[in-house]
N, C-alpha and C positions, 0 to 999 in steps of 0.2 A: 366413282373411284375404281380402279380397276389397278392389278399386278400384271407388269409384263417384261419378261425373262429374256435375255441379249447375251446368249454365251455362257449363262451361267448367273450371269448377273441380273437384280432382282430392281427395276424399279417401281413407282409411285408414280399413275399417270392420272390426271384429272379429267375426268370425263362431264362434261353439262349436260344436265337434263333440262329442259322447260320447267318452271313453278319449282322446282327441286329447291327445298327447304334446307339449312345446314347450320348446324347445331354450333357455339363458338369457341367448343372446344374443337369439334371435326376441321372448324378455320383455322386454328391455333394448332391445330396437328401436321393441318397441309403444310402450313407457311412455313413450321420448322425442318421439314424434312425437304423441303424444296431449297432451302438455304442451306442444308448439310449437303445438299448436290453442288447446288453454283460456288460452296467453297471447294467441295472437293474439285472441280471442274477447275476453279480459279489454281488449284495447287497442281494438278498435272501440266497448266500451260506456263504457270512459270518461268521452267526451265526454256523453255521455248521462244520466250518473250526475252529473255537474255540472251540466247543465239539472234534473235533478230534483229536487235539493237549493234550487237558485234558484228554482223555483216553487214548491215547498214554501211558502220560506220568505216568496214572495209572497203566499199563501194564506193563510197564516198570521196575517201582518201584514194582513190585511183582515179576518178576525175577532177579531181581539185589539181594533180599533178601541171607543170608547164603545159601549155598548149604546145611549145612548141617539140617538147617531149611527144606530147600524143602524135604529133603529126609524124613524128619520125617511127612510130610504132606501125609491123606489118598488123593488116585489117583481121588477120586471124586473132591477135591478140585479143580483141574484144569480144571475144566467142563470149569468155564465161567471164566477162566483167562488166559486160551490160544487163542491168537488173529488170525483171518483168515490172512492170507497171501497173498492168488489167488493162491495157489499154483495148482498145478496137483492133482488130485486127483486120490486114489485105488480106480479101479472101482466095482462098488458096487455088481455085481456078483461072484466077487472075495472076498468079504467081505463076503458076504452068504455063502461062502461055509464055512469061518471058523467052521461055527458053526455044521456040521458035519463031516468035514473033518481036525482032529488033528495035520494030517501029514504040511498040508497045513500054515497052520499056523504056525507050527514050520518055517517051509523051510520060508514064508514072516519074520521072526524074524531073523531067521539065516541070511537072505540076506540084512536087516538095518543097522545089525552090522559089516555085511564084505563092505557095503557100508563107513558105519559112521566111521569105521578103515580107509578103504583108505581115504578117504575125510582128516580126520587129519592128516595123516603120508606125505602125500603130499602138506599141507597147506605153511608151511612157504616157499615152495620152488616157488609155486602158487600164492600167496598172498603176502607174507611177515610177515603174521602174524604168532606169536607163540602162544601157550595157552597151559596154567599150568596146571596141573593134578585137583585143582578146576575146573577152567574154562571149560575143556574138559567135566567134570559131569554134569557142568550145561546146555553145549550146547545139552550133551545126553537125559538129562531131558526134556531138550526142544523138542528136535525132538521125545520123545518118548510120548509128549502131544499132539503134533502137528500129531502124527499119529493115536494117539487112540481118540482125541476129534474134528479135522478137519479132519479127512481121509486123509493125504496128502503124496501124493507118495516123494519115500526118492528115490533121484538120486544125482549126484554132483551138478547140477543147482538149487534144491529144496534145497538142504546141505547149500549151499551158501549164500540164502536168508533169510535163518533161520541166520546164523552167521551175517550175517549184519543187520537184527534188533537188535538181544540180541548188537551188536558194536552201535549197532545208538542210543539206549539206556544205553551205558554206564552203562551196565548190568555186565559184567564183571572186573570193578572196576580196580585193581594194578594185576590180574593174566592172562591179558593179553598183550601182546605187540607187536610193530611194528620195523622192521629192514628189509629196502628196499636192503641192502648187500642181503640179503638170497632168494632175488626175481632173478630166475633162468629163469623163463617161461615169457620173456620181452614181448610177443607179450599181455599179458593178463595187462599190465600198460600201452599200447598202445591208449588203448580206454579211453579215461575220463571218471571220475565217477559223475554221477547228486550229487548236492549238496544236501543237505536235510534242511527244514524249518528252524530246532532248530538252527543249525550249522549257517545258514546265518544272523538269528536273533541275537545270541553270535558273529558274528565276523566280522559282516560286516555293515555297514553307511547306512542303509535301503534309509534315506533321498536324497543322491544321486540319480541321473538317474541310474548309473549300478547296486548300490544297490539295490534299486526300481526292476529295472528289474530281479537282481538275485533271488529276494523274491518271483518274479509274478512265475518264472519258476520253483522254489522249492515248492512254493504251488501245482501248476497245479500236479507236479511232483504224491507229497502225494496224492490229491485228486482220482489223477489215479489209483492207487495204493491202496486207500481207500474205501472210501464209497461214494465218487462221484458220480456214479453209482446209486447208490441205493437211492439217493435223489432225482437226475433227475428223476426217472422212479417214483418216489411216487410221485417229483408234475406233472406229465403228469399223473398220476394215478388220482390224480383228478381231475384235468382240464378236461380228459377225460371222467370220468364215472359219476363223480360226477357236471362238469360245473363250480370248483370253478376255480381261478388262483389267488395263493400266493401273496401277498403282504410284504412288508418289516417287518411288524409289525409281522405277522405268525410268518416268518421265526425267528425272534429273539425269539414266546412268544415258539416256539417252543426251538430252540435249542441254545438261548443265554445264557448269565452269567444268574443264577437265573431262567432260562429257566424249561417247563414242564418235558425234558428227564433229564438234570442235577438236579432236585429236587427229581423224583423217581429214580434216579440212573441206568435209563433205557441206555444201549445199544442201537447204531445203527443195528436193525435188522425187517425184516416184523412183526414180529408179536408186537413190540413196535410201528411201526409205523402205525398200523393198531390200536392199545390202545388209539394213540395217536390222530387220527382219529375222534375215537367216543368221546373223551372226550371234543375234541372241536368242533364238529358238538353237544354233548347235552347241552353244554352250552353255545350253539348260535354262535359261531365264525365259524366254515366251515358252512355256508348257502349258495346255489346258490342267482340270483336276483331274484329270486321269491320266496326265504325265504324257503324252501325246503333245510334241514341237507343232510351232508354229509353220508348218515344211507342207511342200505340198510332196507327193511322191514322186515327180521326175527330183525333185531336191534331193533328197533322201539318197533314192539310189546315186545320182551325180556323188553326192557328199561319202557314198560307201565307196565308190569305184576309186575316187581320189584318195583315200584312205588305204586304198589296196586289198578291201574286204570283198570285194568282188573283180575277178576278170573280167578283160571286156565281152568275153563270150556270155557270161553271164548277164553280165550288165543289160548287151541288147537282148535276150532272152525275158528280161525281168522287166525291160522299159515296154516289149510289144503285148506282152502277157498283162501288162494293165491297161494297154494300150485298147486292148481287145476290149478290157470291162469296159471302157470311157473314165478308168480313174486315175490317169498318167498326169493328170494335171491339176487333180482335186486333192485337200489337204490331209495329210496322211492319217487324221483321226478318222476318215471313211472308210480305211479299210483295215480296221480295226478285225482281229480275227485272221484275217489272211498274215501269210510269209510273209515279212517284207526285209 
């Protein structure tokens, strides 16, 4: 067992020895303070898990709209309404060349469609699923956003993923449908399907134990699959650099009902989260315990100059003078001691 300190904060980390012997209270001590983590852990993503659910379900509702609507919409529009996947991605020297190489380009276009052909001409026998001459436009639409605005490689396993959100989202309305007769390829109904959040929320007795438990597993599911990810690593992002560690109250003023991303209609993404950052490190909430913001020092100064507390003459004087230490970019608890 060993103590190891992240910013300030103090955890319980279990270390194994060979033959190492352990008393059932030393058990009984681990187990309970390993559980006062995963709830505390469970209680900062919370808030988080309810933004994700609410953007979902924004997503959603923006391709469920008419196809013949989509088609009338310029291709800008689907900048920021086609949602990441995890899928694979075209790798991006293959993307550079489009832009002098025509031929190239053509042949990746020509290859999506003999892809997105087979994929549907094989589905109901695959699947079980049919899809109406609608429905097929919309899934096309979809995967031809998901390739120009997420880079994301079109194969049968990427095809797939795509069709099972626009389905998870009951995107596809009355033109599309299910007939397990037409499932030909049995070994591919062999494997269970994870449930998904919404579905177990509609259909199933939360309040039970198996409920309960269905719910824990179809969250975890989503989270994986989400933004999970990207949450952990922002608050180890500050805990690490900056020395704070999240409280309950963060987490919700961050991303609860009425929360700071659901007010500006911010996205889960770095550069929102990085917004979101400075706007609670300058109005006092991300402080280490020495009262030291969450700011790195070009912030700082930027944030004074805007303020009008420094000229710009000063301003550049004050950005090259830490520019000189190497500390114009590191967080302002480093230059603790110095002017700033």
């Amino acid at each position: 067992m060993s103590l190891q300190s992240y910013g300030g904060a103090t955890r319980l980390t279990n270390i194994e020895i060979e033959g190492q012997k352990r008393s059932e209270g030393f058990l009984s001590f681990l187990a309970e303070e390993q559980r006062k983590q995963a709830e505390k852990d469970a209680r900062l993503m919370a808030p988080v898990t309810e933004a994700l659910r609410a953007l979902r379900a924004e997503q959603h509702a923006v391709w469920a709209r008419p196809v013949a609507d989509l088609k009338k919409l310029p291709q800008s529009w689907f900048a920021d309404k086609t949602p990441d996947l995890g899928l694979p991605r075209i790798p991006q020297d293959v993307i550079d060349s489009f832009a002098t190489d025509k031929r190239a380009a053509e042949d990746m276009t020509a290859r999506i469609k003999s892809e997105t052909g087979n994929f549907l001409n094989n589905l109901p026998a695959r699947t079980g699923w049919v899809l109406s001459k609608d429905a097929q436009q919309r899934l096309q639409l979809f995967v031809q956003s998901q390739v120009i605005f997420q880079d994301a490689a079109v194969n049968q396993t990427s095809l797939g993923e795509m069709l099972s959100w626009l389905l998870d989202g009951e995107c596809f309305g009355d033109s599309a449908g299910y007939d397990s007769a037409l499932c030909t390829v049995t070994e591919l109904e062999a494997e269970p399907q994870p449930e998904l959040m919404d579905d177990v929320l509609r259909t199933v007795d939360i309040n039970t134990q198996d409920g309960s438990r269905r719910l824990k597993r179809a969250t975890d599911l989503e989270w994986m699959r989400g933004y999970a990810q990207v949450i952990h690593e922002f608050y180890n992002y500050l805990q690490d650099v900056y020395g704070i560690s999240l409280r309950d109250e963060d987490a919700k003023f961050l991303f609860g009902p009425a929360g700071l991303f659901e007010q500006r209609g911010w996205c889960i993404c770095a550069t929102h989260l990085n917004a979101a950052r400075r706007h609670a490190a300058n109005t006092g909430r991300f402080v280490d315990s020495e009262g030291n913001p969450a700011l790195t020092v070009q912030e700082v100064l930027d944030s004074r100059l805007a303020k009008g507390e420094l000229d710009r003459p000063a301003y550049v004087r004050e950005c090259m003078r830490f520019q000189r230490m190497n500390k114009l970019d590191r967080p302002v608890r480093e230059v603790k001691g110095l002017y700033l």
